[in-house]
MIDREN-707487 format. One line per 10 residues: number of its first residue (from 1); their letters; for each residue x, y, z of N, C-alpha, C. Coordinates in nm, 2 decimals. Example, Ala and Ser with C-alpha at 12.3 -4.5 7.8 and 13.67 -1.06 7.14 Angstrom:
2
1) as) 1.32 -0.57 0.78 1.23 -0.45 0.78 1.32 -0.33 0.78; 1.28 -0.22 0.71 1.37 -0.11 0.71 1.29 0.00 0.79
This chain:
102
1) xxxxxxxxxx) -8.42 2.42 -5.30 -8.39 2.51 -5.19 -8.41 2.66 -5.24; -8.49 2.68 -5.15 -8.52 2.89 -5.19 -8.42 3.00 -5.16; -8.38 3.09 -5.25 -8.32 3.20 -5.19 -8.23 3.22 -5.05; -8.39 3.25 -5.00 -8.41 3.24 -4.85 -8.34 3.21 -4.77; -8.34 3.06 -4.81 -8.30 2.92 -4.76 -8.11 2.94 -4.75; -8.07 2.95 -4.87 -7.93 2.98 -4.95 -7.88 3.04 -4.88; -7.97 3.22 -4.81 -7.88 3.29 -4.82 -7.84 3.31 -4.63; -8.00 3.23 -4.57 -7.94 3.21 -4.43 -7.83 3.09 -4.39; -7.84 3.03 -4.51 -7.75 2.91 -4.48 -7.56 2.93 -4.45; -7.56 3.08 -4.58 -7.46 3.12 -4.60 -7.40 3.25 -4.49
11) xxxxxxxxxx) -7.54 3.27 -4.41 -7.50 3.35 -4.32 -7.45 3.29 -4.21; -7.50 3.16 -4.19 -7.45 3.08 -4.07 -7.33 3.02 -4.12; -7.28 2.98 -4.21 -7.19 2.93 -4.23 -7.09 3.04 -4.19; -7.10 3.18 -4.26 -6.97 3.28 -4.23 -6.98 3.29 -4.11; -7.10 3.31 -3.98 -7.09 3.31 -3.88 -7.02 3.21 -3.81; -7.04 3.10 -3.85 -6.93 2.99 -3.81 -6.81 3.00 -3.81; -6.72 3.07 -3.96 -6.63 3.06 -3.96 -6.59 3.13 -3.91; -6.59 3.24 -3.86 -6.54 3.42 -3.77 -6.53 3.33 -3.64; -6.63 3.25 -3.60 -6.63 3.15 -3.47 -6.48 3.05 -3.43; -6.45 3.00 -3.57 -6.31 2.92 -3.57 -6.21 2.99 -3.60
21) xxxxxxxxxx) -6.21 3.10 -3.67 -6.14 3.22 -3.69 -6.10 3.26 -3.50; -6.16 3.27 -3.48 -6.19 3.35 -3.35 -6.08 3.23 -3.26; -6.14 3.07 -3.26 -6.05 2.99 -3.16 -5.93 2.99 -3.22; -5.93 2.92 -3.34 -5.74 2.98 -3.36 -5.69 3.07 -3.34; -5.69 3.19 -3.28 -5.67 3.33 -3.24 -5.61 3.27 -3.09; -5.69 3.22 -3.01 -5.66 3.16 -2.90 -5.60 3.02 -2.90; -5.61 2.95 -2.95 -5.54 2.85 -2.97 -5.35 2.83 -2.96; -5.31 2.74 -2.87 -5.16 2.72 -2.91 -5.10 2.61 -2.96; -5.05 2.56 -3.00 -4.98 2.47 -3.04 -4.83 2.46 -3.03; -4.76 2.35 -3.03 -4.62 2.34 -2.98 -4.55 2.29 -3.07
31) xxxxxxxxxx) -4.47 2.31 -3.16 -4.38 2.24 -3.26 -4.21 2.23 -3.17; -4.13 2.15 -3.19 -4.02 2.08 -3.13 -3.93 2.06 -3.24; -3.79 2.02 -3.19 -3.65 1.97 -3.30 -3.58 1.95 -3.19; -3.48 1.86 -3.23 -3.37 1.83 -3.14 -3.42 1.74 -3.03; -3.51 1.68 -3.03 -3.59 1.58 -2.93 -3.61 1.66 -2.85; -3.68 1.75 -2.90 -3.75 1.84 -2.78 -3.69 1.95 -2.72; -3.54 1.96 -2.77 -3.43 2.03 -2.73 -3.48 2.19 -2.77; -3.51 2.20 -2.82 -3.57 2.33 -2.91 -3.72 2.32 -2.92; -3.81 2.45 -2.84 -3.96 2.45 -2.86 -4.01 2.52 -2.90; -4.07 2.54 -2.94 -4.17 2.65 -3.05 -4.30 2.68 -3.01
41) xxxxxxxxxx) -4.39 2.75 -2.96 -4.55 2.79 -3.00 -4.60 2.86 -3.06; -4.66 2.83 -3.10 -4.71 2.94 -3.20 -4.88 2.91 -3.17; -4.99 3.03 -3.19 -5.10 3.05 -3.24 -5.13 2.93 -3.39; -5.30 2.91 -3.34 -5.37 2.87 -3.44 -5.38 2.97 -3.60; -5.37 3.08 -3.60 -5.36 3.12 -3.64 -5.19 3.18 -3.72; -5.12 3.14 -3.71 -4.94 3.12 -3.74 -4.89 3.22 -3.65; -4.90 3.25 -3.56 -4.82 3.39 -3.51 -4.75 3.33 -3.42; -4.58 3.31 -3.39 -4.51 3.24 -3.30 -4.51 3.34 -3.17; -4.56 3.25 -3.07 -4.57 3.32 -2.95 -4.43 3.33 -2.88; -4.34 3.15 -2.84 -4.27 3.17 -2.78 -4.15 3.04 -2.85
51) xxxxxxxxxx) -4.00 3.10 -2.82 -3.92 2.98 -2.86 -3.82 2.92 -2.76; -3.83 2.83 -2.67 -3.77 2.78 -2.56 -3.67 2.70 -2.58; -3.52 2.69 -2.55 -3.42 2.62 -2.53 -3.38 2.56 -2.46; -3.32 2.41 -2.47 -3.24 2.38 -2.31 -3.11 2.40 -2.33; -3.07 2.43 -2.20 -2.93 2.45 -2.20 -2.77 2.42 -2.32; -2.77 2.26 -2.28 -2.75 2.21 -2.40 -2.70 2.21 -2.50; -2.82 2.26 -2.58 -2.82 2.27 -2.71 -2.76 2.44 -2.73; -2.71 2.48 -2.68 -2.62 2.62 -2.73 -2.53 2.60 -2.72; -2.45 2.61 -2.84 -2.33 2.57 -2.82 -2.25 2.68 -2.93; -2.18 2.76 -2.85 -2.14 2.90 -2.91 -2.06 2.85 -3.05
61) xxxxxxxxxx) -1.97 2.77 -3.02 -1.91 2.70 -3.13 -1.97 2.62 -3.26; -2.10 2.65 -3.21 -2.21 2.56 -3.36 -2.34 2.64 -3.32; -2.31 2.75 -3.39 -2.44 2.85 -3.40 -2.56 2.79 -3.50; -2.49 2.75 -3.61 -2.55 2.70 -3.71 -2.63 2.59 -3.68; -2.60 2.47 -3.61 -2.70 2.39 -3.57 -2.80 2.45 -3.46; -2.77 2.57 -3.39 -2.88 2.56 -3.34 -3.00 2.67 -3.39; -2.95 2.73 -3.51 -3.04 2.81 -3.60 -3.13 2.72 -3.66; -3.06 2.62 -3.74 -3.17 2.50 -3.82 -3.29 2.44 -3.69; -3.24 2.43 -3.59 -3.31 2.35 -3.43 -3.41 2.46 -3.45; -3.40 2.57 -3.43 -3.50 2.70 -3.42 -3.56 2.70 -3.55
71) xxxxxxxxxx) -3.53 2.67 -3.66 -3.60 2.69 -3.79 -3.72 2.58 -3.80; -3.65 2.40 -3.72 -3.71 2.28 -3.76 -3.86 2.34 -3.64; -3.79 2.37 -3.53 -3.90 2.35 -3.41 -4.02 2.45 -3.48; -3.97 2.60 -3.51 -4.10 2.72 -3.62 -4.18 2.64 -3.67; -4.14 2.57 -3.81 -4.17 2.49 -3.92 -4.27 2.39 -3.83; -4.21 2.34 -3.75 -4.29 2.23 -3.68 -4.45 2.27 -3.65; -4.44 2.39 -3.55 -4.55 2.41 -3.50 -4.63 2.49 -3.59; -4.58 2.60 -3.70 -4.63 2.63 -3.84 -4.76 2.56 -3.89; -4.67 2.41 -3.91 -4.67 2.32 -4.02 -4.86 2.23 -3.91; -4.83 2.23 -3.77 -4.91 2.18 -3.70 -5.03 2.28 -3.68
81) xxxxxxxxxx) -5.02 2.40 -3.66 -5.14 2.53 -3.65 -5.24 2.51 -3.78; -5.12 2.52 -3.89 -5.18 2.50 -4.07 -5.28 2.44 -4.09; -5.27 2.28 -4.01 -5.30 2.16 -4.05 -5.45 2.17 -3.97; -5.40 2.22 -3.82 -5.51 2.21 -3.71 -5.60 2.29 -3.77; -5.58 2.46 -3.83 -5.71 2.53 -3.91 -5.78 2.49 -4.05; -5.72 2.41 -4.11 -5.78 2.33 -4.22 -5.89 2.22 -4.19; -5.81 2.19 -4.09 -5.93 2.05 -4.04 -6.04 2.15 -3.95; -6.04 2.21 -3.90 -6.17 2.30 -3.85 -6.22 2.40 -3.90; -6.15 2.48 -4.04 -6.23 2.50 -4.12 -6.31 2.41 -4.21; -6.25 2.29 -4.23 -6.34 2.19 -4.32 -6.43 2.13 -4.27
91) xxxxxxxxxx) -6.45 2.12 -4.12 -6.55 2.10 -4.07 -6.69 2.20 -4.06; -6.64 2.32 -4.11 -6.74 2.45 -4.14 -6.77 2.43 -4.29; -6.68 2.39 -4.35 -6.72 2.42 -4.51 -6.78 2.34 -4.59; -6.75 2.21 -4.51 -6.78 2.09 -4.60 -6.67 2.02 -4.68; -6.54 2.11 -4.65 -6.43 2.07 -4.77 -6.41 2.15 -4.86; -6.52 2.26 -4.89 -6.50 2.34 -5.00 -6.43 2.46 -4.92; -6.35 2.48 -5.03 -6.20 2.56 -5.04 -6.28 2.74 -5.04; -6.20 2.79 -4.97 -6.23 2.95 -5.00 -6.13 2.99 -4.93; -6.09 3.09 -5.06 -5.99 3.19 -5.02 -5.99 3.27 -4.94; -5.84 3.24 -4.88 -5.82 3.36 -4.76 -5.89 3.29 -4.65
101) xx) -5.93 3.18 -4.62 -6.00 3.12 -4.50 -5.93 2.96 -4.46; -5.80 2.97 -4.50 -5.72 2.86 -4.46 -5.76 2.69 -4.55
């Protein structure tokens, strides 16, 4: 393989990735706790958009369980965004790892 070859390969590849870079930007995903009692979204990209409660689960007298509910449901959808840009970056990369690109 020539130069040439290498270095358009590598230009399409980064163009690709600015492309999935780009849908994770728009992308949402939903992380939950509490059977759903507690909701989370967050962006493909980790930015939590919104955190929705039901009724319920607020209970003035146990603040504390419903901070962990809001921490598990974050984590959740965190944990789900992470996972969803790794598998569509590796579908750009081939698998191979580069920093700063999820």
């Amino acid at each position: 393989m020539g130069m040439g070859n290498l270095a358009k390969m590598a230009q399409q590849m980064q163009a690709e990735m600015a492309r999935v870079q780009e849908e994770l930007r728009t992308l949402q995903v939903e992380g939950s706790a509490g059977g759903g009692a507690v909701k989370a979204i967050v962006t493909g990209d980790q930015v939590l958009i919104s955190v929705t409660l039901e009724r319920d689960v607020v209970d003035p007298d146990d603040v504390e369980m419903l901070q962990d509910l809001i921490t598990a449901a974050v984590n959740d959808a965190l944990r789900t965004a992470r996972e969803t840009g790794e598998q569509k970056m590796a579908r750009v990369t081939g698998g191979l790892r580069i920093p700063g690109m999820g």
